[in-house]
Every structure is written in structure tokens, then in C-alpha cells.
OpenMM code with the backbone's topology and positions (N, CA, C; nanometers):
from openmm import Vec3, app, unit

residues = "UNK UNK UNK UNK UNK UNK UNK UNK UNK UNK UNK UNK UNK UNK UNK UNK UNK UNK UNK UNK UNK UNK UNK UNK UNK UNK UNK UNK UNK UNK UNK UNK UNK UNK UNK UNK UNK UNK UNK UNK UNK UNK UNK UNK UNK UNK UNK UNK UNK UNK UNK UNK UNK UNK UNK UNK UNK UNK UNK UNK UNK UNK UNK UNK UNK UNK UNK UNK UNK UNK UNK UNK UNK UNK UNK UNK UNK UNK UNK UNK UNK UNK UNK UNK UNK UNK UNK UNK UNK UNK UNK UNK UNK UNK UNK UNK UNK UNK UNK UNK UNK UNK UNK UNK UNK UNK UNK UNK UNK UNK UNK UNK UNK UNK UNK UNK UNK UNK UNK UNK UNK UNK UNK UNK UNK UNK UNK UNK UNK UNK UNK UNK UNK UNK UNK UNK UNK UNK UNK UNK UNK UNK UNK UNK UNK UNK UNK UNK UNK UNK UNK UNK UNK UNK UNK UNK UNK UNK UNK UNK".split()
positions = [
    Vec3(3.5382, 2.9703, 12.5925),
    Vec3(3.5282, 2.8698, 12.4882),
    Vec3(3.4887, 2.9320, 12.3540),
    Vec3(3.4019, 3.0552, 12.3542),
    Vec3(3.3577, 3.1079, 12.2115),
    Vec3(3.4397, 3.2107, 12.1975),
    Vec3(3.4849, 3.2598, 12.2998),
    Vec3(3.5324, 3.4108, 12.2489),
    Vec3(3.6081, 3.4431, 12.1361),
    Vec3(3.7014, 3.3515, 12.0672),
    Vec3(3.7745, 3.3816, 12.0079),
    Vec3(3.6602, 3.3370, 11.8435),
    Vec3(3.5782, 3.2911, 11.8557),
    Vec3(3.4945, 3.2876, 11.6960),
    Vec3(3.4056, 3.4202, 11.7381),
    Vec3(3.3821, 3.4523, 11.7979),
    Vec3(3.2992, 3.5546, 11.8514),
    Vec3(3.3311, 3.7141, 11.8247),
    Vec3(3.4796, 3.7234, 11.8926),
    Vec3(3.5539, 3.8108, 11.8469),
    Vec3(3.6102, 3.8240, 11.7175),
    Vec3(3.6273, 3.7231, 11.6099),
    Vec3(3.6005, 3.7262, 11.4802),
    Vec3(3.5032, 3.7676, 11.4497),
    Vec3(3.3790, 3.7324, 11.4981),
    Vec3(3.2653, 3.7687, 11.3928),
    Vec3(3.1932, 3.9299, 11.4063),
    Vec3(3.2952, 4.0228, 11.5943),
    Vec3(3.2452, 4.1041, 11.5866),
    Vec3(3.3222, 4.2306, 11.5210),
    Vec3(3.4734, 4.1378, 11.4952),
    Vec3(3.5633, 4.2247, 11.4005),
    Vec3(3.5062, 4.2389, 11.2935),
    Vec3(3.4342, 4.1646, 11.2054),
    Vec3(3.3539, 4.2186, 11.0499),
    Vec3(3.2783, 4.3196, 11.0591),
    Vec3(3.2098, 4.3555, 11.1948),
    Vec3(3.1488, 4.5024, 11.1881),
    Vec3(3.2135, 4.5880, 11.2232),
    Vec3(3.2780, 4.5847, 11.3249),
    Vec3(3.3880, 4.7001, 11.3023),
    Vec3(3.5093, 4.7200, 11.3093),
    Vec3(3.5557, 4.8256, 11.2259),
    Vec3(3.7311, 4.8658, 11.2099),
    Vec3(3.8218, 4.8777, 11.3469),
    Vec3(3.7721, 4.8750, 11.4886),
    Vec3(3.8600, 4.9087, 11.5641),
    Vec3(3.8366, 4.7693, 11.6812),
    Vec3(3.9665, 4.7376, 11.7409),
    Vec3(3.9593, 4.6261, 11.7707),
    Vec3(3.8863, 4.6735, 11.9073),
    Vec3(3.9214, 4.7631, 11.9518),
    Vec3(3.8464, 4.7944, 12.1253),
    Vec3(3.7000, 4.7688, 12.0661),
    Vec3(3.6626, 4.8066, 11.9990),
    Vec3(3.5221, 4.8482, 11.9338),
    Vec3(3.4210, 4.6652, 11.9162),
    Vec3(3.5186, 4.5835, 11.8857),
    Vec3(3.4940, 4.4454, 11.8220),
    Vec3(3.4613, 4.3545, 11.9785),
    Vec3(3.5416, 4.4270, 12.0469),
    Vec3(3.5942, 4.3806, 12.1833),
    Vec3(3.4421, 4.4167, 12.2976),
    Vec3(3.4207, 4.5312, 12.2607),
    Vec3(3.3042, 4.5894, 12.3376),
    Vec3(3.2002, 4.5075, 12.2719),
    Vec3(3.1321, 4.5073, 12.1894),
    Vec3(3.0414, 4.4031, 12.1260),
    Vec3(3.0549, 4.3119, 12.1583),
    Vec3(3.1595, 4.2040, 12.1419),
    Vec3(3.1248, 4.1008, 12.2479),
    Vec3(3.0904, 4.0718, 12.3377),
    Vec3(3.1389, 4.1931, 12.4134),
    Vec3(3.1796, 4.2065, 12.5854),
    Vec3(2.9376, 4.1856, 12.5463),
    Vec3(2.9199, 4.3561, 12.4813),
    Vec3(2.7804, 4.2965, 12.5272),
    Vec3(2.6759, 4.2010, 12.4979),
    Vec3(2.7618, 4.1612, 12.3506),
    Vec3(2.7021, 4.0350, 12.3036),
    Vec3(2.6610, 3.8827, 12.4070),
    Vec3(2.7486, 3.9136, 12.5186),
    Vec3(2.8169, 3.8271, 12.6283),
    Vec3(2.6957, 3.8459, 12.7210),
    Vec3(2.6798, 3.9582, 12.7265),
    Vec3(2.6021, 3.9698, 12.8402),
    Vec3(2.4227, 3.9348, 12.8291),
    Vec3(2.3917, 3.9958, 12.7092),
    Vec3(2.3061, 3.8969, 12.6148),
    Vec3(2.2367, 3.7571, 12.6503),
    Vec3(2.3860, 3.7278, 12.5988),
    Vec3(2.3725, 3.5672, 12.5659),
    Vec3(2.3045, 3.5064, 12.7329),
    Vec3(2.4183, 3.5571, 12.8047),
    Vec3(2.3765, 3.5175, 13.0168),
    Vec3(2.2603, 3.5609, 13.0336),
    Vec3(2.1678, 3.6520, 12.9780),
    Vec3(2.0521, 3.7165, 13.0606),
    Vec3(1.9470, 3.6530, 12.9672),
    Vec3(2.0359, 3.6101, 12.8334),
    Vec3(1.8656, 3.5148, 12.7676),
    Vec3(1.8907, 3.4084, 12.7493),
    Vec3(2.0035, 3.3257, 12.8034),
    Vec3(2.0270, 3.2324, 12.8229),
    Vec3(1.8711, 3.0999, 12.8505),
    Vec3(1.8281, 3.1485, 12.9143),
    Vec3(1.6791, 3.0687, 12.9332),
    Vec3(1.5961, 3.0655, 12.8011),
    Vec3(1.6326, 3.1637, 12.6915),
    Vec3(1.5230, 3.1390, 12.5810),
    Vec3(1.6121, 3.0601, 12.4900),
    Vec3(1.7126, 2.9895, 12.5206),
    Vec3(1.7922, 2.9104, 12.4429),
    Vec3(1.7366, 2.7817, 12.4388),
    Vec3(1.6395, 2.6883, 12.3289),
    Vec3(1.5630, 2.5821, 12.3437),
    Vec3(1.6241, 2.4849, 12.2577),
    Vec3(1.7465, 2.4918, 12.2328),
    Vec3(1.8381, 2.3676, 12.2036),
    Vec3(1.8050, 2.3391, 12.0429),
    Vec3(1.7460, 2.4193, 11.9633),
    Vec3(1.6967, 2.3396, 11.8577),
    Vec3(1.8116, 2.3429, 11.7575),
    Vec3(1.9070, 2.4325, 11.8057),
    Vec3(2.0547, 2.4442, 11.7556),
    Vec3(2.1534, 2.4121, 11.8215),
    Vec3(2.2669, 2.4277, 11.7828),
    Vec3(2.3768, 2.4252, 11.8547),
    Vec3(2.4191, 2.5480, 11.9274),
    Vec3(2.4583, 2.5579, 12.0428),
    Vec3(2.4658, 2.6653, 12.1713),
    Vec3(2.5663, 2.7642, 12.0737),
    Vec3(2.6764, 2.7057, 12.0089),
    Vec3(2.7825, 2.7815, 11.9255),
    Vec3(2.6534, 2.8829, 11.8129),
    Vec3(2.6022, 2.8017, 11.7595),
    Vec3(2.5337, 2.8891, 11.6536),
    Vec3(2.4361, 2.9938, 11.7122),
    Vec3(2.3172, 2.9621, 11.8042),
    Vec3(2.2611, 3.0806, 11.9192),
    Vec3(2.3721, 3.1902, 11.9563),
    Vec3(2.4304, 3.1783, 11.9825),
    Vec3(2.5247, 3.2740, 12.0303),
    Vec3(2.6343, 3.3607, 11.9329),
    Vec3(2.6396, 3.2843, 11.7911),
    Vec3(2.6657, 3.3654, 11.6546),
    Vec3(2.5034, 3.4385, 11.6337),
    Vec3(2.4411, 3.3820, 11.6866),
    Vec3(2.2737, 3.4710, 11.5974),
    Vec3(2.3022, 3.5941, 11.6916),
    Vec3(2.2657, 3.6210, 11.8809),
    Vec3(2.3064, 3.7482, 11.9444),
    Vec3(2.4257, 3.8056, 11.8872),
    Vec3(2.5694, 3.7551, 11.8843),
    Vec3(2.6280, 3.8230, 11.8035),
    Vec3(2.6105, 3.9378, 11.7190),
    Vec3(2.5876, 3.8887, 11.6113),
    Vec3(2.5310, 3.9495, 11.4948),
    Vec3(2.4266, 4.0450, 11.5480),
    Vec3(2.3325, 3.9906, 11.5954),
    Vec3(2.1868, 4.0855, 11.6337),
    Vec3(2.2402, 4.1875, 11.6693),
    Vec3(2.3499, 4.1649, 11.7928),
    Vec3(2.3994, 4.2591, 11.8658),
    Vec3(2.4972, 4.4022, 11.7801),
    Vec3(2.5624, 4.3608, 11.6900),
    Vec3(2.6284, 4.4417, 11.6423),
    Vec3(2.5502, 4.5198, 11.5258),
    Vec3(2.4665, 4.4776, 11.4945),
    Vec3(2.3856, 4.5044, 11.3916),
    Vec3(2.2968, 4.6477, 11.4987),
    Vec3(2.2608, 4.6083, 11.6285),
    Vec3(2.1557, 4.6946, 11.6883),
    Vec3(2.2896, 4.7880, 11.7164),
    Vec3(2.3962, 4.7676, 11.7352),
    Vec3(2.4953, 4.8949, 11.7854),
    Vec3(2.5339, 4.9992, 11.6765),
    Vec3(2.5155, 4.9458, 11.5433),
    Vec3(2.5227, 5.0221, 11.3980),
    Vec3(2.4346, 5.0829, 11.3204),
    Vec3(2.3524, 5.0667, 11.3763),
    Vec3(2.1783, 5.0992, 11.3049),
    Vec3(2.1844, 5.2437, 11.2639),
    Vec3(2.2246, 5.3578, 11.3427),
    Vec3(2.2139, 5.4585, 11.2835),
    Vec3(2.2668, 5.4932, 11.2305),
    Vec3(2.4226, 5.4850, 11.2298),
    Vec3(2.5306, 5.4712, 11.1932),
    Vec3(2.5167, 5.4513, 11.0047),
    Vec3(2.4450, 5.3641, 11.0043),
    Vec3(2.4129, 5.2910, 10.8703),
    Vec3(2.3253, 5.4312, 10.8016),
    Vec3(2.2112, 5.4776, 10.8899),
    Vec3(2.1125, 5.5543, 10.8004),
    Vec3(2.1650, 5.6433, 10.7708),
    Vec3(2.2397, 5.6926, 10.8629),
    Vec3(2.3258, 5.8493, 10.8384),
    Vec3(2.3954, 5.8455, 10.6806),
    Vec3(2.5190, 5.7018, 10.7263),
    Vec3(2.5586, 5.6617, 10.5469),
    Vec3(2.4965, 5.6395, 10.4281),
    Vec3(2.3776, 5.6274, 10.4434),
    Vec3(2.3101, 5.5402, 10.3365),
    Vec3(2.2622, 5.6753, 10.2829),
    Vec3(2.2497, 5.7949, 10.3919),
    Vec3(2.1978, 5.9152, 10.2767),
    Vec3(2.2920, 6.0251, 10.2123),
    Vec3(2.4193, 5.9386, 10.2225),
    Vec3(2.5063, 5.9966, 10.1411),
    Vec3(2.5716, 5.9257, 10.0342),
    Vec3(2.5105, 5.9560, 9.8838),
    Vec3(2.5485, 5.8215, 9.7872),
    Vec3(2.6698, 5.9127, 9.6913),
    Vec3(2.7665, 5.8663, 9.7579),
    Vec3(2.9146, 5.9500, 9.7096),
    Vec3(2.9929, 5.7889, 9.6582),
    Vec3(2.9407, 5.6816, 9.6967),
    Vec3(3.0253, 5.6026, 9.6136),
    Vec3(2.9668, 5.5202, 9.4458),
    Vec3(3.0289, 5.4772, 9.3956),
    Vec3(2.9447, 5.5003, 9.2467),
    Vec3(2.9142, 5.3425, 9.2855),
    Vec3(2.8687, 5.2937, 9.1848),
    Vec3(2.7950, 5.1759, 9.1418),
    Vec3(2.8520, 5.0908, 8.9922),
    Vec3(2.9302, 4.9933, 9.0420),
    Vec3(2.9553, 4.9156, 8.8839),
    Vec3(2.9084, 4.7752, 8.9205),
    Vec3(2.8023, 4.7533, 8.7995),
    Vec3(2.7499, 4.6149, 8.8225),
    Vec3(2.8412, 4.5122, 8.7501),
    Vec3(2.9311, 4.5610, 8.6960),
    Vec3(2.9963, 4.4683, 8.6346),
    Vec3(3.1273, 4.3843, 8.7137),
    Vec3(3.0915, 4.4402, 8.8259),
    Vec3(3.2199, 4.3591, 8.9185),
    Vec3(3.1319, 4.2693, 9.0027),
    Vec3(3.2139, 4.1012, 9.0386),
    Vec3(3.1451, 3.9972, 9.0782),
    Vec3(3.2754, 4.0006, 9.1911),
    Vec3(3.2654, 4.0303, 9.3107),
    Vec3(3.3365, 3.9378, 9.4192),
    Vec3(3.3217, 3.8232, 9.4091),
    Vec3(3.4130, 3.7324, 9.4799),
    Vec3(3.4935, 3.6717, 9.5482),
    Vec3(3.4400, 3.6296, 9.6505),
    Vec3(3.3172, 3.5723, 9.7197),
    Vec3(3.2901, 3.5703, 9.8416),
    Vec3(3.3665, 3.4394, 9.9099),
    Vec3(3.4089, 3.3678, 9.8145),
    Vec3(3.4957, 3.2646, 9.8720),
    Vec3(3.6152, 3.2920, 9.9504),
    Vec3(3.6454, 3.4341, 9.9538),
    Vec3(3.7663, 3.4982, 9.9488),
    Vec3(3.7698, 3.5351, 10.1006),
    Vec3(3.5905, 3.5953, 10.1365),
    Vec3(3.6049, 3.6160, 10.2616),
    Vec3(3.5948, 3.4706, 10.3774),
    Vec3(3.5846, 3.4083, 10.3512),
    Vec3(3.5868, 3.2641, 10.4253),
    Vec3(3.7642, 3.2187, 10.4378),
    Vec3(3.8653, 3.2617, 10.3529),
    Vec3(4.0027, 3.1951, 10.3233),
    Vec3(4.0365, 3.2701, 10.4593),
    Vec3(4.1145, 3.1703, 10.5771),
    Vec3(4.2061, 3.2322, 10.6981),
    Vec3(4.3636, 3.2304, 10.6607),
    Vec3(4.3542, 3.3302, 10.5545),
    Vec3(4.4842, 3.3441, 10.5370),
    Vec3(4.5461, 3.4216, 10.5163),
    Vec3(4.6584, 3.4995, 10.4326),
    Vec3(4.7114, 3.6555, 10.4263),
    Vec3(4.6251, 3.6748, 10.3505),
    Vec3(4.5617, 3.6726, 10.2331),
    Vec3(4.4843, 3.7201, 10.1912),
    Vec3(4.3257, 3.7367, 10.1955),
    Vec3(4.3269, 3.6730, 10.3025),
    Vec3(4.1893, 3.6748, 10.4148),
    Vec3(4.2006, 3.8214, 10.5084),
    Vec3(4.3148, 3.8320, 10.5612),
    Vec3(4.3165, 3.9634, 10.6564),
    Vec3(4.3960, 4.0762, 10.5292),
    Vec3(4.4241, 4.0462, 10.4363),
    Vec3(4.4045, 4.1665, 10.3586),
    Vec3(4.3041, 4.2097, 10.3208),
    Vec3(4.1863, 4.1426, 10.3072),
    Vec3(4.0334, 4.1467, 10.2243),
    Vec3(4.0058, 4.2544, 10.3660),
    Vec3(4.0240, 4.1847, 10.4482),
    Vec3(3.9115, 4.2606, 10.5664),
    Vec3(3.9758, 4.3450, 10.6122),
    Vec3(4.0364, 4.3477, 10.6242),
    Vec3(4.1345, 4.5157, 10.5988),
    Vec3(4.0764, 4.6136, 10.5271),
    Vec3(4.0662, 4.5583, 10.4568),
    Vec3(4.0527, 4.6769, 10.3568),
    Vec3(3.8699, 4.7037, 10.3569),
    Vec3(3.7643, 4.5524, 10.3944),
    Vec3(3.6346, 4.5795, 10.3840),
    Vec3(3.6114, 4.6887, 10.5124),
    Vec3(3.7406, 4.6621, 10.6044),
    Vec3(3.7114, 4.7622, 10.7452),
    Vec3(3.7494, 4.9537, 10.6943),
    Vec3(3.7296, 4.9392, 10.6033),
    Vec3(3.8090, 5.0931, 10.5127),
    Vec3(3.6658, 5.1258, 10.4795),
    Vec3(3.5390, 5.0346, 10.4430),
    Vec3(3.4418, 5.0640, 10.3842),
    Vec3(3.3623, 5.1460, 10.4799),
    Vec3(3.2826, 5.2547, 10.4883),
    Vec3(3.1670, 5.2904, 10.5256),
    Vec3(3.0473, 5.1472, 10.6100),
    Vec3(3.0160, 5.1814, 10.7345),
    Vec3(2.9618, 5.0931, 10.8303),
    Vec3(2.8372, 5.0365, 10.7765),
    Vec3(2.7827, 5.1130, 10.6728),
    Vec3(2.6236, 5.0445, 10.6282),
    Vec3(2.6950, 4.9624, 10.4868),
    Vec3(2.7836, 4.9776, 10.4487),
    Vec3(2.8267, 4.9035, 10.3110),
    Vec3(2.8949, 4.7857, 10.3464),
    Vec3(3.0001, 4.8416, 10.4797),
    Vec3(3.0531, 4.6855, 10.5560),
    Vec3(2.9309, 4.5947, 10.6254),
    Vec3(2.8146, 4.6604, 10.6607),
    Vec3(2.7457, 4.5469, 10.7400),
    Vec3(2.6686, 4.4933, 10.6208),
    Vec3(2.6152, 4.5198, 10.4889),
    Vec3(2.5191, 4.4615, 10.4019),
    Vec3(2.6483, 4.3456, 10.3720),
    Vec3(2.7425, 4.3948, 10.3196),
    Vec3(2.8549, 4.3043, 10.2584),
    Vec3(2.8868, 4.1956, 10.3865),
    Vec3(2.8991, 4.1645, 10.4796),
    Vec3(2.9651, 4.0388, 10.5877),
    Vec3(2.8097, 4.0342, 10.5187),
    Vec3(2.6814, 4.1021, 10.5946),
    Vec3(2.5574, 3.9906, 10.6362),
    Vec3(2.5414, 3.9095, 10.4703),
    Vec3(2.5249, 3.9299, 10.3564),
    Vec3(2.5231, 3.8840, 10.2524),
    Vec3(2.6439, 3.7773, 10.2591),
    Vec3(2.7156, 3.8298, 10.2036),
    Vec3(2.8730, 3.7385, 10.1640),
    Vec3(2.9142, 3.6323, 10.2671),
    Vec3(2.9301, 3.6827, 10.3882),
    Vec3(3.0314, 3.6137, 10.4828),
    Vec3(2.8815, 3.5361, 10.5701),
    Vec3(2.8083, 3.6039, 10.6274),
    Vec3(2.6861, 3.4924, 10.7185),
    Vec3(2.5748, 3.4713, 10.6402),
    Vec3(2.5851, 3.5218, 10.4864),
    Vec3(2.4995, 3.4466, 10.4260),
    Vec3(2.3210, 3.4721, 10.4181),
    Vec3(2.3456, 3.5424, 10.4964),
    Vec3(2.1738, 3.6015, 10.4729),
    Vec3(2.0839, 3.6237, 10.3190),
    Vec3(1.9843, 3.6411, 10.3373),
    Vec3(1.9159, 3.6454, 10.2279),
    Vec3(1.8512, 3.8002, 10.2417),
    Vec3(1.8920, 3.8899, 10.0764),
    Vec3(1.8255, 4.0088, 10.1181),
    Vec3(1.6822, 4.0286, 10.1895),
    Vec3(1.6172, 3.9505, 10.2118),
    Vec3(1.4502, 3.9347, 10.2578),
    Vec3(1.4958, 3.9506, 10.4258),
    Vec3(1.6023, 3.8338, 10.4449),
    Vec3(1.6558, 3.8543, 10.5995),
    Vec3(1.7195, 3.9937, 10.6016),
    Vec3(1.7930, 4.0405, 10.5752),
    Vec3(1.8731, 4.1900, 10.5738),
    Vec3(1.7951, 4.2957, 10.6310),
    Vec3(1.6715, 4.2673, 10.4896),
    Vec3(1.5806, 4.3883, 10.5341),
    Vec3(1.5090, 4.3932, 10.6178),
    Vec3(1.4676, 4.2341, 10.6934),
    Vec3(1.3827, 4.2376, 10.8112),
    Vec3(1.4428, 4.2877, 10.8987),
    Vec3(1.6291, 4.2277, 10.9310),
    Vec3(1.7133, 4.2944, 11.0344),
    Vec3(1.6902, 4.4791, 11.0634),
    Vec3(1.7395, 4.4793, 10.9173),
    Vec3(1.7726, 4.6548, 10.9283),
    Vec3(1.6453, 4.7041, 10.8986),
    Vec3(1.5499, 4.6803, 10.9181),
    Vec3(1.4156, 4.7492, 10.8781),
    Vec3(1.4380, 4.8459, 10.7393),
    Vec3(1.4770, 4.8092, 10.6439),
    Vec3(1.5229, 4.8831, 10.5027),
    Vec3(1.4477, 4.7735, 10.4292),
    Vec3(1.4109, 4.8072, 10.2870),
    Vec3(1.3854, 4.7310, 10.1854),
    Vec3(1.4691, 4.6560, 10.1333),
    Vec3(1.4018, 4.5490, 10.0868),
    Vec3(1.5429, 4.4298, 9.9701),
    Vec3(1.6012, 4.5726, 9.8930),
    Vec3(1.5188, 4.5858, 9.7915),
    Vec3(1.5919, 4.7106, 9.7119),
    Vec3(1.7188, 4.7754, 9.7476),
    Vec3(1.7126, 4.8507, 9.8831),
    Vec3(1.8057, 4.8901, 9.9495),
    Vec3(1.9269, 4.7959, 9.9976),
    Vec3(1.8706, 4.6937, 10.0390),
    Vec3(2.0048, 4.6287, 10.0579),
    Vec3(2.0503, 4.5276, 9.9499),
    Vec3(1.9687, 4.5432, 9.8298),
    Vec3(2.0424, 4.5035, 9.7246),
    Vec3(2.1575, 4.6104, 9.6283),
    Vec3(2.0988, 4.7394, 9.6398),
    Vec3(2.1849, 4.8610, 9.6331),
    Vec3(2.2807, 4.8598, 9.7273),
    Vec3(2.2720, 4.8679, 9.8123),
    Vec3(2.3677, 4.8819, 9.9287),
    Vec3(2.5074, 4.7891, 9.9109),
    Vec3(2.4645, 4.6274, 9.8428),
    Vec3(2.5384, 4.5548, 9.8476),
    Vec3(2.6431, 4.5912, 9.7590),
    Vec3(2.5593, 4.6209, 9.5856),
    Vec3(2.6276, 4.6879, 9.4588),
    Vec3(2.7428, 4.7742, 9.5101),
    Vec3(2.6912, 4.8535, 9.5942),
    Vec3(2.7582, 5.0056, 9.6049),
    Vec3(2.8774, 4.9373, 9.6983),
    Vec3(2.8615, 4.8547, 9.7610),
    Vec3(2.9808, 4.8090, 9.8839),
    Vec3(3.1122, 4.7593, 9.8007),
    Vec3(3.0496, 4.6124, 9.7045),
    Vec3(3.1053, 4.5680, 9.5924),
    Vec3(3.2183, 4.6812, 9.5175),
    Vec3(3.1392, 4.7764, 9.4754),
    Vec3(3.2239, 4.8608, 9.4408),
    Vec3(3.2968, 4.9180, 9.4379),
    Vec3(3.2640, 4.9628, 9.6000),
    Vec3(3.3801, 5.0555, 9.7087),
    Vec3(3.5245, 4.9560, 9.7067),
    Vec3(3.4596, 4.8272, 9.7129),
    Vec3(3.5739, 4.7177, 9.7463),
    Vec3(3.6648, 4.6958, 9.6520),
    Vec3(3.6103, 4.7056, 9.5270),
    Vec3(3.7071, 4.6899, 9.4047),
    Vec3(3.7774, 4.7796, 9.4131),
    Vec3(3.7107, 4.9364, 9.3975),
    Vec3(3.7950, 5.0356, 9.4422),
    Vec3(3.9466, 5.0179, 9.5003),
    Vec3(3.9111, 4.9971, 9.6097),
    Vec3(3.9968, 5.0081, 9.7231),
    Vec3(4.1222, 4.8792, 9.6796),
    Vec3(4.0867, 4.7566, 9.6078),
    Vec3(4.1369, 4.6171, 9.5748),
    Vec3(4.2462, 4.7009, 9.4755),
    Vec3(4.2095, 4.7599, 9.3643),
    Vec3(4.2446, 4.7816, 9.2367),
    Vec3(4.4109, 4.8690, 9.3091),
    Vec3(4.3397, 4.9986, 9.4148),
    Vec3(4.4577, 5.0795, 9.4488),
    Vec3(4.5587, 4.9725, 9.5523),
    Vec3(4.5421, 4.8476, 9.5716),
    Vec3(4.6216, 4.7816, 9.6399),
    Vec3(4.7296, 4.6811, 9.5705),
    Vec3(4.6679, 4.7021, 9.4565),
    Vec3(4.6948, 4.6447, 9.3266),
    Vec3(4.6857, 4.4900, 9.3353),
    Vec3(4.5359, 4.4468, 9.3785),
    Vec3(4.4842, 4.3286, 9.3204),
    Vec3(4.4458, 4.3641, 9.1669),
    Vec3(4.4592, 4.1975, 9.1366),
    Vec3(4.4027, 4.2107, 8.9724),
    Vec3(4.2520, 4.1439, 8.9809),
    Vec3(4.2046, 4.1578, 8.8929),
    Vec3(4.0659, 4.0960, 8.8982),
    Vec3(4.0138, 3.9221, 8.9285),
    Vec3(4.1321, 3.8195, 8.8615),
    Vec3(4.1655, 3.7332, 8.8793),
    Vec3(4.1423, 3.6869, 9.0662),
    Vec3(4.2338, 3.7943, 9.1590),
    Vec3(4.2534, 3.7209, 9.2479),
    Vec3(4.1847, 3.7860, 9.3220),
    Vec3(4.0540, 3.8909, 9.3042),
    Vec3(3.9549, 3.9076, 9.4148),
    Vec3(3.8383, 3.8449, 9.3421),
] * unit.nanometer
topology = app.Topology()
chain = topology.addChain("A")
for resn in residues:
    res = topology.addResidue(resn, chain)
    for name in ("N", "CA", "C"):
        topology.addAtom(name, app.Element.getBySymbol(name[0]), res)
């Protein structure tokens, strides 16, 4: 019944579909073994987007620190995404994420948890044990990568 929002949400962390596929798989298993700390105060769909996430987030963790101490991509504050853009299920929905799956794993996970599930840098940094600071940098620098990558695809500014 979830798999298929599930398997969406574990494609935003990563570029390879086996990879999106395995995260669920243990996101899945998760969900069955803490199934008992589930106290209804939500909807069963949304509990099971929170392991999700948790889950892919704990499979990337280092992944992230390794990237984060290499600052090879630049920083322009003058570019504003589009976050409406990542919500559209359409060709230009799986072009966006296409191309966010091109980004570096600590720049793709600040960018979904911000943009697409909405977190608040205060939440980010509790997740990833990093500072707001950092994942307010982190976000800049993702932003950036993305335009990057938009500009050589030849979006115009208009339509990201």
C-alpha cells in the first residue's frame, strides 16, 4: 500500500534506483519491528514517511561528512530556487531530480530535507548532528550546484 510513496521519497536520497530500493526494503523493516511505538497521533502514512527519511538520512551520514570537507563548489546567494518545482509530477519534475541526483549526497540531502519535506534548519541540524550554520551553507552551496547544472541544461532562470 505505501511502497510506491515510499520509494519516491527514498529516490530523493539517492541516485541509484537499487540503492532507493534497499532503503526501503530497510526502512520496511523498521517500520515492522517498531511498529508498537506507533501511538496513532498521526496518520500511519506519515509515521512511516518520518522512518523513511530517518532511515536514509542514518544510511548517508558519513557519506555527507566526507563531502562537506571538500568545498569545491562555489556559493551564489543570488540564486532563489524554485521549490515549487520540486513538488510538480511532471517532465519537469523528473528533470529537476535528475539532475538534484547529479549533486553530491550531503548537498542532495540538505536540499530534499529543506525544499521538498520541509524541515526547519534547527530540525536538519538536530537530524545530522551539524549546526544551522552548516546546513544553512550547505543549502547555499546545493542551490548553486543546481543552477549550475540547470544553466548547462539550458534552463533559463524564469523556469527554475
Amino acid at each position: 500500500r505505501f511502497a510506491p510513496k515510499m520509494l519516491s521519497i527514498c529516490k530523493r536520497y539517492t541516485a541509484k534506483i537499487e540503492d532507493a530500493k534497499d532503503l526501503m526494503h530497510d526502512g520496511f523493516i523498521k517500520v515492522f519491528t517498531k511498529i508498537h511505538t506507533f501511538k496513532g497521533q498521526a496518520k500511519l502514512e506519515t509515521w512511516i514517511t518520518r522512518v523513511m527519511i530517518n532511515n536514509a538520512i542514518n544510511a548517508i551520514k558519513k557519506q555527507i561528512l566526507v563531502e562537506w570537507n571538500d568545498d569545491t563548489m562555489g556559493h551564489d546567494p543570488d540564486f532563489d530556487l524554485d521549490y515549487e518545482a520540486l513538488h510538480r509530477k511532471d517532465h519537469e519534475y523528473d528533470a529537476v531530480l535528475r539532475l538534484i541526483h547529479k549533486l553530491p549526497v550531503g548537498y542532495r540531502t540538505i536540499l530534499n530535507l529543506y525544499a521538498v519535506e520541509q524541515y526547519s534548519h534547527k530540525e536538519i541540524s538536530e537530524l545530522l548532528n551539524i549546526s544551522e550554520g552548516t546546513s544553512k551553507s550547505q543549502l547555499n552551496r546545493a542551490r548553486a550546484a543546481l543552477k549550475k547544472l540547470l544553466r548547462k541544461e539550458g534552463w533559463d532562470e524564469t523556469s527554475a
